[in-house]
C-alpha positions as CSV (number, residue, x, y, z in Angstrom):
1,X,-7.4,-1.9,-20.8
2,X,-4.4,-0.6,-18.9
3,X,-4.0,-2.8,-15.2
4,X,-3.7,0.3,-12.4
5,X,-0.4,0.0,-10.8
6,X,-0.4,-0.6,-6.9
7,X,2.9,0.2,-4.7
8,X,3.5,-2.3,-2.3
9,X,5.5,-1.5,0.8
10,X,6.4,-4.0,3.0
11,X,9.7,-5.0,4.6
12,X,9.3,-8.7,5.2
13,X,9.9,-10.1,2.0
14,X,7.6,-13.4,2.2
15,X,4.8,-11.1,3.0
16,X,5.8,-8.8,-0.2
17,X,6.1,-12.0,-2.3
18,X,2.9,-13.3,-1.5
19,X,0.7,-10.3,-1.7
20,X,2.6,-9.0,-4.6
21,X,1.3,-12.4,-6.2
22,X,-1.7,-12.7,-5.3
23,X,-2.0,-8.7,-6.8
24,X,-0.9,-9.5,-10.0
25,X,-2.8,-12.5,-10.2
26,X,-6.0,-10.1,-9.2
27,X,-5.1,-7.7,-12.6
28,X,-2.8,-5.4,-10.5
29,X,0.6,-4.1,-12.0
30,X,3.1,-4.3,-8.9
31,X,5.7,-2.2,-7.5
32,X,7.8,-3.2,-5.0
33,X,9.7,-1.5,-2.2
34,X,11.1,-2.7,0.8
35,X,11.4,0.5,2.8
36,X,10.5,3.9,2.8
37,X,13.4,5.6,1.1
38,X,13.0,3.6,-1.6
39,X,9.1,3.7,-1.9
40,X,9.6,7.5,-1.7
41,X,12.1,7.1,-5.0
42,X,9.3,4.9,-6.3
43,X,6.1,7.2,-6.1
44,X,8.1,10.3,-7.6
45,X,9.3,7.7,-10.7
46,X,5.7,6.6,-10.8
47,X,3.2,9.3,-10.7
48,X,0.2,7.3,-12.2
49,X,0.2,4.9,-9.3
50,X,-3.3,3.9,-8.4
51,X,-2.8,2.8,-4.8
52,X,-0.5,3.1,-2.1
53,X,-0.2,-0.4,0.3
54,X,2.0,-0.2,3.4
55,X,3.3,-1.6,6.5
56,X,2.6,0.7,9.2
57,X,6.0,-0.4,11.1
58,X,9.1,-0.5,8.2
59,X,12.3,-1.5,9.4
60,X,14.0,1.9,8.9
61,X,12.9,5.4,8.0
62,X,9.5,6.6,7.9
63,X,6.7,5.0,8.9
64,X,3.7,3.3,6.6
65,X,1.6,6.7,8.2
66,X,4.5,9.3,7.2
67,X,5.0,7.4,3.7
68,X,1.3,7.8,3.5
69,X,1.2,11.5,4.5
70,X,4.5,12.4,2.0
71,X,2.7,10.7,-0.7
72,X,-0.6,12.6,-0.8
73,X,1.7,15.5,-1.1
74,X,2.5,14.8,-4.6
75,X,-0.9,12.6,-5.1
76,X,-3.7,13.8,-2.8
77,X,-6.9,11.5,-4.0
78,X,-4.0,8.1,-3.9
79,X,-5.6,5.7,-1.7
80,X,-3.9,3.9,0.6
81,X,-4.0,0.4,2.4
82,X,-2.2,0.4,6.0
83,X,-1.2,-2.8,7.0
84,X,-0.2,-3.7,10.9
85,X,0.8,-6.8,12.9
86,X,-0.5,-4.0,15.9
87,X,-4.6,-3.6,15.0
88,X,-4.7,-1.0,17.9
89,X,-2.2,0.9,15.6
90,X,-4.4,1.7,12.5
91,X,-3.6,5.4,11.9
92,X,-6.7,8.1,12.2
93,X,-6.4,8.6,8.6
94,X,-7.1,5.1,8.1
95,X,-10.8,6.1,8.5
96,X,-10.5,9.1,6.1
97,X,-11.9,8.5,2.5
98,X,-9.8,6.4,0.4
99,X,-7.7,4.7,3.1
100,X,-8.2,1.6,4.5
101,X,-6.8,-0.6,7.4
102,X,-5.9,-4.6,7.5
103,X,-5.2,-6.5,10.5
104,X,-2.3,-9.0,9.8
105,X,-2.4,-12.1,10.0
106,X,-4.5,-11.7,6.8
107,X,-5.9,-13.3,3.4
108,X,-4.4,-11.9,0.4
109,X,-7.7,-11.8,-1.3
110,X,-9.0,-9.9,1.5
111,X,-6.5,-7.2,0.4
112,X,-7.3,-7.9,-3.2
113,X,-10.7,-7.0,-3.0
114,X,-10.3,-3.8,-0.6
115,X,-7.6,-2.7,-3.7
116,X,-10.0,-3.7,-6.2
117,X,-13.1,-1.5,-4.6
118,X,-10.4,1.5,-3.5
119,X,-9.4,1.8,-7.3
120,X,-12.7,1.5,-8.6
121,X,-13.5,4.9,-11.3
């Protein structure tokens, strides 16, 4: 059985490091980017992706939202997982179907099991 490919986008490495773990460790195949121009490169090299999961606040370039909106351009029915330091940021799509918020700080495996049920057949 084929493992569904996540993109993670975070710029704070230890963050990336530890969620992309705990991911993989959950049955996820992880991508990694640190920032939006490259997660952009990323979803047009990897059309099958099964999830999107993104800071809200990157370093430079777009934002987790604007990542979010560019890639249901080229996917529209890819999920997506906005992540925030800021809870009173979560994005009004955030709410929309297939998209989800998370407060940091968080547990990994509370973000495991919101990937797990938002990439669910």
């Amino acid at each position: 059985m084929r493992r569904p490919s996540v993109l993670l986008v975070e710029d704070e490495f230890l963050i990336r490091l530890t969620l992309a773990e705990a991911l993989a460790d959950e049955g996820f195949d992880v991508i990694e980017a640190e920032n939006s121009a490259e997660a952009l490169a990323l979803l047009r090299a990897h059309p099958d992706l099964a999830l999107l999961l993104t800071d809200l606040h990157l370093a430079d370039g777009l934002s987790g939202a604007e990542l979010a909106h560019a890639a249901r351009q080229v996917a529209p029915q890819l999920p997506v997982i906005f992540m925030s330091g800021r809870p009173d940021s979560a994005p009004a799509m955030a709410s929309a179907p297939g998209a989800a918020f998370v407060a940091k700080p968080y547990h990994p495996i509370e973000v495991c099991s919101l990937a797990r049920r938002l990439t669910q057949d």
